[in-house]
PAZATOR-929677 format. One record per residue (C-alpha): residue number from 1; z, x, y. Coordinates in steps of 0.2 Angstrom, whole numbers. Example, Ala and Ser with C-alpha at 12.3 -4.5 7.8 and 13.67 -1.06 7.14 Angstrom:
REM residues 2
     n      c3      c1      c2
     1      39      62     -22
     2      36      68      -5
//
This chain:
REM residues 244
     n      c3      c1      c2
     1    -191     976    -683
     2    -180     961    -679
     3    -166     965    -665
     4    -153     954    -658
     5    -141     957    -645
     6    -126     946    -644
     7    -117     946    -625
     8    -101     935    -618
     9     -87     932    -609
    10     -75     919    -615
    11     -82     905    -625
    12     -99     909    -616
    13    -112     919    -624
    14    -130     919    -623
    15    -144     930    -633
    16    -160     938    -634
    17    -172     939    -652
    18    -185     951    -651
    19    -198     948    -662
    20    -216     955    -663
    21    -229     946    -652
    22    -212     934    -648
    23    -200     936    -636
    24    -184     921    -637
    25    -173     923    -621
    26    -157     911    -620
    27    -153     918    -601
    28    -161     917    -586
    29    -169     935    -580
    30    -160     940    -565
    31    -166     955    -551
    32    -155     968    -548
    33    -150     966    -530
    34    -147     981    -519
    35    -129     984    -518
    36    -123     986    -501
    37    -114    1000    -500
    38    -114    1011    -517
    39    -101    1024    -512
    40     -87    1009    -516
    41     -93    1010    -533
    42     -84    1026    -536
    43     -65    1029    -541
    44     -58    1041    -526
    45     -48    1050    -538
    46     -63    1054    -548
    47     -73    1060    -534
    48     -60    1074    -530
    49     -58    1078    -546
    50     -77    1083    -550
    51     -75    1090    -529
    52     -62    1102    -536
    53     -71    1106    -552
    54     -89    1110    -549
    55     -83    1123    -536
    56     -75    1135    -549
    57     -88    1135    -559
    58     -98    1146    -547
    59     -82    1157    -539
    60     -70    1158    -553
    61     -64    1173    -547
    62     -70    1186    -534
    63     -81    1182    -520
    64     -87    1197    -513
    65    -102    1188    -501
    66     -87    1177    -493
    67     -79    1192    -490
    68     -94    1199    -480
    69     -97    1184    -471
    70     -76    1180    -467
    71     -70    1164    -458
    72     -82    1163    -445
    73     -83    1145    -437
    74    -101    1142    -441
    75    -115    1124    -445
    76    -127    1121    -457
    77    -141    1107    -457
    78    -146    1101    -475
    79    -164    1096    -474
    80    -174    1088    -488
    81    -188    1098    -495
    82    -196    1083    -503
    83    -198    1063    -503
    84    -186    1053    -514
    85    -170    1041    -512
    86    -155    1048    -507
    87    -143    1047    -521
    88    -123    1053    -523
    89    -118    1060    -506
    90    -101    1055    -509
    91    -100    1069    -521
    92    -107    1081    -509
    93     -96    1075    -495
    94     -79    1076    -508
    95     -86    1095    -512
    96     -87    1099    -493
    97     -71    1092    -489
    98     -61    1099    -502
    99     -66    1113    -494
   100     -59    1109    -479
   101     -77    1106    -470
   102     -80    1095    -458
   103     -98    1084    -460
   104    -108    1070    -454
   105    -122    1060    -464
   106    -137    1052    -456
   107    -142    1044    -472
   108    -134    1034    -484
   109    -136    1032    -503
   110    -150    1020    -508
   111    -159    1024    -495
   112    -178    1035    -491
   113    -175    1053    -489
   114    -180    1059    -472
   115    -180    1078    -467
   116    -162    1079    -460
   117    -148    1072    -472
   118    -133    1081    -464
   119    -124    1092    -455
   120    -109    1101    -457
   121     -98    1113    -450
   122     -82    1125    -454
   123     -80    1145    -460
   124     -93    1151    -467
   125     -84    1157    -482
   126     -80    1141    -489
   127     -95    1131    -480
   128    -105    1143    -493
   129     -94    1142    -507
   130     -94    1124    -506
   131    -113    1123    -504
   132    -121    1126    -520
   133    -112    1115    -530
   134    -114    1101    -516
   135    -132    1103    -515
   136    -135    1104    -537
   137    -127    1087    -538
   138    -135    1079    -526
   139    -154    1084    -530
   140    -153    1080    -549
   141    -145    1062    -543
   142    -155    1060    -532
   143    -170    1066    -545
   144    -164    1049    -555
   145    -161    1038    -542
   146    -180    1041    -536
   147    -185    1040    -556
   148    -178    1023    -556
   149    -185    1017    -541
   150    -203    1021    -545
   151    -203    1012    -561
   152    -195     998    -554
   153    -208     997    -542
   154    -220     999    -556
   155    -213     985    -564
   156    -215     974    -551
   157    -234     979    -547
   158    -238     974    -566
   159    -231     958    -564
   160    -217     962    -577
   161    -201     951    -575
   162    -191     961    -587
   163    -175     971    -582
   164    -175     990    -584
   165    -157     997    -590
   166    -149    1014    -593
   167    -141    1021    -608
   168    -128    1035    -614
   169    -140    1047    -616
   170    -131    1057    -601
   171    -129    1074    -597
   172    -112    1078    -606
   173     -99    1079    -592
   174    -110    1071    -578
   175    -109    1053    -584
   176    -103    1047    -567
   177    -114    1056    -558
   178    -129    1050    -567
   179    -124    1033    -569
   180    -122    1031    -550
   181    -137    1037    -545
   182    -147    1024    -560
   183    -138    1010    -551
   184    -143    1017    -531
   185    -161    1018    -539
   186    -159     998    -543
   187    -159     999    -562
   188    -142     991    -574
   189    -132    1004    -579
   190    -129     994    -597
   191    -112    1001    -604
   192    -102    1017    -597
   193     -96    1021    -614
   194     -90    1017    -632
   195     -76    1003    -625
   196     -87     994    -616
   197     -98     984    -628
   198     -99     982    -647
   199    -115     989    -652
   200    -117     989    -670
   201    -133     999    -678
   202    -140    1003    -694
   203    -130    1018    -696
   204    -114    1008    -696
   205    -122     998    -708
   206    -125    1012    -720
   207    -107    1017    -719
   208     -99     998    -724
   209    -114     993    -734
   210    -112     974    -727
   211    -108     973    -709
   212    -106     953    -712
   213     -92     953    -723
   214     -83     970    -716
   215     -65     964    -711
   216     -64     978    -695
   217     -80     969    -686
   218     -73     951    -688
   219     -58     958    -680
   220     -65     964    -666
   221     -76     953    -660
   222     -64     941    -652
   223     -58     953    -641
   224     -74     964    -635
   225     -82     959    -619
   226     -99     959    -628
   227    -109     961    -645
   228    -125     970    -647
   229    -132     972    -664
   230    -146     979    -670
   231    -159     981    -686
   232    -149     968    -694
   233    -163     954    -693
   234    -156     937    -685
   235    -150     930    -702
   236    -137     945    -705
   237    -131     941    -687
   238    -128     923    -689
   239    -118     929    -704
   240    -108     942    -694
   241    -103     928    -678
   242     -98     913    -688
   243     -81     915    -684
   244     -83     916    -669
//
């Protein structure tokens, strides 16, 4: 199979043409540089948001063992259980704080788990409400984040020059979550969602029949910030972009 993708920005465009025992690149490959500080990547409204949700999935209603244990000032040391990269603590500190705890973090995303993370202190009620959900999140991120640093590493011992990106196959409802961590663990996080890119495939075309002459795909592709297409061969593309 013959794929194109078609990217721009403006009157700028480049592509890559995949063809077996071929590979046609129009761009120069680039590295994925560590970003500095990845908690900025995140909207603060969305943080709390999640922070207020997550919660209430695990004490709807009646908590009978933060009845037992009351308001009683107490800490608690989160220690790693096994190696990795630290991934989305940002969430787990916006689901503490939410709960009115106070924390401190010795480690920050993107960087090697070590045995102490983070300590934090408040009542114990809400300390253990807030708990769970704090330290869910952070191990399947960090699960991801770790993934994608091993097979960039791999990558890079097999002399591969390549980039390595994610896609939308997400857990439903934990795009974010997952999306960060891919970027912490040094891979591209490609597209968030359907507004992000045009990416035309062959089940589009079996709906039009002729993705080159349907009216709704010229239309649009003076305005999107990029074009992929795929299965079409490189003929059908040309067809698709001459007006552009």
């Amino acid at each position: 199979m013959v794929r194109t993708g078609i990217r721009g920005s403006g009157v700028k465009r480049f592509s890559t043409v995949l063809i077996p025992d071929a590979v046609v690149r129009c761009e120069r490959p680039r590295t994925i540089e560590p970003i500095p500080d990845p908690s900025h990547l995140l909207p603060p409204f969305s943080l709390g948001r999640l922070a207020s949700q997550w919660p209430l999935e695990d004490s709807p209603q009646l908590d009978w063992a933060g009845a037992v244990v009351g308001e009683l000032p107490v800490g608690a040391t989160l220690l790693l259980k096994s190696p990795g990269v630290l991934a989305v603590s940002p969430f787990a500190q916006a689901v503490f704080r939410k709960a009115g705890r106070r924390d401190r973090w010795l480690r920050r995303d993107g960087e090697d788990l070590e045995l102490v993370l983070a300590r934090v202190w408040g009542p114990a009620r809400a300390l253990l409400q807030a708990e769970r959900a704090a330290l869910n999140v952070m191990a399947r991120a960090s699960w991801v984040a770790t993934s994608c640093r091993s097979a960039q590493e791999l990558d890079r011992s097999l002399g591969w020059s390549g980039r390595l990106a994610s896609t939308r196959k997400t857990t439903p409802g934990f795009r974010l979550v997952e999306k960060h961590a891919m970027a912490v663990g040094g891979v591209e996080t490609h597209r968030y969602g359907l507004g992000d890119l045009l990416v035309l495939r062959d089940n589009h075309l079996v709906v039009v029949g002729d993705i080159a002459k349907e009216t709704g795909a010229r239309g649009v592709i003076g305005v999107v910030a990029g074009i992929w297409v795929f299965g079409f061969g490189v003929s059908g593309v040309r067809t698709l972009l001459i007006p552009c």
